[in-house]
C-alpha angles and dihedrals in degrees: 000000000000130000112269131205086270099056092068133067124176115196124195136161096277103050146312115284124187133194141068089280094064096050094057098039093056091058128205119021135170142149115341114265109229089006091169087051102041089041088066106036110015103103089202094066103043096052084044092051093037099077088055095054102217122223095215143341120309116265130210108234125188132206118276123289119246087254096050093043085048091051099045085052096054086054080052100252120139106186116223137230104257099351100110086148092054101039093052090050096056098038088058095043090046108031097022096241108146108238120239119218130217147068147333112227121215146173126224101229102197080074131069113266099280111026098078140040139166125209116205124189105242139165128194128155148265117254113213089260097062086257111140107239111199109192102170098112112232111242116260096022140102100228098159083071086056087247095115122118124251126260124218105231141191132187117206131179127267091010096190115241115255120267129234111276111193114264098249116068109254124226086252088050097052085042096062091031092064090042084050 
């Protein structure tokens, strides 16, 4: 399944704009600066965040340990690039973790902390402890070697399923595949 224009938001000062064109034409993100801070007072953020109803604060979540990636390979999952929907799917089916709907924070880092946010659709899954796992590794990392970034995630009610993309990667998929 791959991302599709609805599965992204971008909110800046001036409105809430949504598609695969928005995203790249806003440019880098990455995790929030200052997320704690700009979680309680940024506007932007709050009326972004406000239509998904979240069921809680967001929460930083860093790649798997060694010892989680090495676990999820001996039940036979090997997490994809961009493919959140996909790799939550397979490590509950296969390692029995419930998955957690919702959505990846970032900031657009060509603004200052505060003024832009995209929202991405995103799924992970539930450890036994109650501890949020995200193995869907971050592109351009290692994370099987635990070095991977954290993600800013939030988990909302009712999160839709994805839909069925076609099986080929359209022009507008490569397109916010490369920007992400």
């Amino acid at each position: 399944l791959w991302l599709s224009t609805t599965d992204h938001v971008v909110g800046l000062e001036d409105g809430q704009f949504a598609g695969t064109r928005a995203v790249v034409d806003v440019g880098k993100h990455g995790f929030p600066r200052e997320w704690k801070r700009q979680y309680a007072e940024s506007r932007v953020l709050r009326d972004l965040l406000r239509p998904c109803k979240p069921t809680g604060s967001p929460r930083p979540v860093p790649g798997p340990t060694v010892e989680q990636a090495a676990w999820l390979k001996e039940r036979g999952v090997t997490p994809l690039q961009m493919q959140s929907f996909e790799n939550a799917v397979a490590v509950a089916r296969k390692a029995g973790l419930p998955i957690v709907r919702g959505w990846a924070v970032y900031d657009l880092l060509n603004m200052n902390p505060g003024e832009g946010y995209m929202l991405e659709r995103h799924w992970w899954n539930r450890a036994a402890n109650g501890e949020w796992v995200d193995f869907t590794p971050r592109r351009g990392t290692a994370w099987e070697d635990g070095a991977a970034p954290c993600v800013l995630l939030v988990e909302v009610a009712g999160s839709e399923a994805p839909r069925m993309e076609p099986a080929v990667m359209t022009q507008e998929q490569a397109d916010l595949a490369e920007c992400m």
